[in-house]
Residue, then its C-alpha position, 0 to 999 in steps of 0.5 A: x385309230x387314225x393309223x387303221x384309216x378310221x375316225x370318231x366324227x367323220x366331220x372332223x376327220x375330213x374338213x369342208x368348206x363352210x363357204x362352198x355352196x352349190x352353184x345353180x348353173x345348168x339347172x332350169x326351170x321346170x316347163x309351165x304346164x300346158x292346161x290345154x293338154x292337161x284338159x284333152x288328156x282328162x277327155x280322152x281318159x274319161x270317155x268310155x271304152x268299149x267291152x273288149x271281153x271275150x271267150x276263146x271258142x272252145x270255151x265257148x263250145x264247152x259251155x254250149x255243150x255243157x248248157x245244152x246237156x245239163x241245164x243248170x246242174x253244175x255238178x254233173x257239169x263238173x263230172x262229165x267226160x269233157x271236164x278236162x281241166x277238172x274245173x268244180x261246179x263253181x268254176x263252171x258256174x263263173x265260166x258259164x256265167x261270164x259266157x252269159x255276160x258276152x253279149x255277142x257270144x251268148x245272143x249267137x248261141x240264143x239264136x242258133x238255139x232258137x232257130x234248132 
């Protein structure tokens, strides 16, 4: 087997130096961390943000459309011509429903309805 460059134990085959350790130059050590820094990070992360939810305009026209053609009738919704995407009743409900939860666009819609 030693002829084919092979061998039982590997420790064996190939002695090491016992005595040899690792030398630590050149390593350092890790930097203290700074609270201050730890601290106005935790503040920056804890406050909050402001609702960056948005739908595009023609969503936004299709909901309208679809509200002010049909109520609440989802199915009908998801039947109509302008369905393009073929979404079901339910995706139009979530579609409709998250129009609803866009404070900005839904009040928009609600005055220009009310004033029509």
């Amino acid at each position: 087997m030693r002829d084919m460059g092979l061998a039982a134990d590997a420790n064996k085959a190939i002695p090491m130096d016992v005595d040899a350790q690792p030398t630590t130059k050149g390593k350092r050590k890790a930097p203290a961390p700074k609270a201050h820094v730890v601290a106005q990070l935790e503040a920056h992360a804890s406050e909050p943000r402001p609702s960056t939810l948005r739908m595009s305009g023609d969503d936004v026209k299709f909901c309208v459309y679809m509200l002010e053609k049909y109520g609440e009738d989802y199915a009908a919704m998801a039947r109509d011509r302008k369905n393009h995407f073929q979404d079901t009743p339910a995706q139009i409900r979530q579609k409709i429903n998250t129009f609803k939860k866009i404070p900005e666009q839904w009040n928009a819609y609600m005055r220009a309805k009310e004033l029509a």
